[in-house]
C-alpha positions in Angstrom: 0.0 0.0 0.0 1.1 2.9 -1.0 1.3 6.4 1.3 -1.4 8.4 -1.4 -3.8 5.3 -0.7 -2.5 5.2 3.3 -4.3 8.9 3.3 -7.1 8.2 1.8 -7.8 5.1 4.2 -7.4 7.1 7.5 -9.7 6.3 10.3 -11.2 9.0 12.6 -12.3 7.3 16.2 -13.7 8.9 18.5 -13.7 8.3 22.3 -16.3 9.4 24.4 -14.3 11.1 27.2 -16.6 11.1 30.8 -16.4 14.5 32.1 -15.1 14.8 35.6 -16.8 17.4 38.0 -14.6 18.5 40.7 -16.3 20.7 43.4 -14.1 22.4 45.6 -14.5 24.2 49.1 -14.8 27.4 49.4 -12.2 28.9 52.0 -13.7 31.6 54.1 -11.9 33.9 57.2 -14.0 34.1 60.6 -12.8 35.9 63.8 -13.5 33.3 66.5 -16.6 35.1 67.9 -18.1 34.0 64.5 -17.3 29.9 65.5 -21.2 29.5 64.8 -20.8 30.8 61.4 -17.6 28.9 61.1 -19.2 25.5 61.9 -22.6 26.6 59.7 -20.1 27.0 56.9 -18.1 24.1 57.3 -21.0 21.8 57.2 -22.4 23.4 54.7 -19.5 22.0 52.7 -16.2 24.7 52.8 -13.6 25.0 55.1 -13.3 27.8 57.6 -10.4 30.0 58.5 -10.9 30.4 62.3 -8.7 33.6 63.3 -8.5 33.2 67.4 -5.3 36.0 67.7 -3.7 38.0 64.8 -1.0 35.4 64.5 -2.5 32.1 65.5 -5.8 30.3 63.5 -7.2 26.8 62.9 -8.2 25.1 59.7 -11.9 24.0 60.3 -12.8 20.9 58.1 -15.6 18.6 57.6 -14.0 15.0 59.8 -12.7 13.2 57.5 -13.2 9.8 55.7 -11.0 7.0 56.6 -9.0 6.0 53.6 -10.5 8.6 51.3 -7.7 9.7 49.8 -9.9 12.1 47.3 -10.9 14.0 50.7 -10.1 17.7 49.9 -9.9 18.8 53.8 -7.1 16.5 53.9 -5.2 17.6 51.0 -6.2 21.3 52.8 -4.0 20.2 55.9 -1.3 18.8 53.7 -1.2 21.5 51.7 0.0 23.7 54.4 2.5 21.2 55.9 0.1 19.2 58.8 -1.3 15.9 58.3 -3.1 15.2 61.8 -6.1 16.5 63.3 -8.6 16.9 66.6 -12.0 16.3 66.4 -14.3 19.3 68.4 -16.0 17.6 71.3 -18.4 20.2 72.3 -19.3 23.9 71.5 -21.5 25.0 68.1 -18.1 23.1 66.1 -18.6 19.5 67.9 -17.5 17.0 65.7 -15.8 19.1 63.0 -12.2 18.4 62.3 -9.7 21.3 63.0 -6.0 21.8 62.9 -3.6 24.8 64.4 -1.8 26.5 61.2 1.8 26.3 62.0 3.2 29.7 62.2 5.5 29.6 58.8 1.8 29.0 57.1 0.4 32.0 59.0 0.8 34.4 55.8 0.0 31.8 53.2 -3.3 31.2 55.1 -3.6 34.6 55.6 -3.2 35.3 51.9 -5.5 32.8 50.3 -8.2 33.1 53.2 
């Protein structure tokens, strides 16, 4: 077979490509007076920014899944350099997941927030 008849013989297949739908949190600041808000937020499905001094705040997350490693509170701790976290006990937050910031992430948190 020649390369003229290889052209004419070309074969256009088409995949069908799912889409994927990623939904991200959406990252809001609160003074810690506003920890109501805070915890309305958070289980409403974002992540909460919990200022409780200029210089010091917590990461406020939904708790997560065991073993989900698609969990984007998670990948929220990692991304600023922690990978543990306490579960709230009692108070309008109870049974969120929350994290201090270390202080080198203070301004990055500070910035995105």
């Amino acid at each position: 077979m020649t390369i003229a008849r290889m052209r004419a013989k070309i074969v256009t297949y088409r995949s069908r490509v799912s889409a994927v739908r990623v939904l991200r949190p959406v990252v809001r600041s609160f003074l810690a007076r506003f920890d109501r808000e805070a915890a309305r937020h958070v289980r409403a499905g974002g992540h909460a920014i919990v200022w409780d001094a200029p210089d010091r705040a917590r990461l406020v997350v939904p708790l997560p899944k065991p073993g989900d490693v698609h969990d984007l509170g998670r990948w929220a701790m990692l991304d600023i350099g922690r990978w543990g976290y306490s579960l709230v006990r009692r108070g309008p937050m109870r049974g969120l997941a929350y994290m201090r910031v270390p202080d080198d992430a203070i301004e990055i948190v500070r910035a995105r927030a």
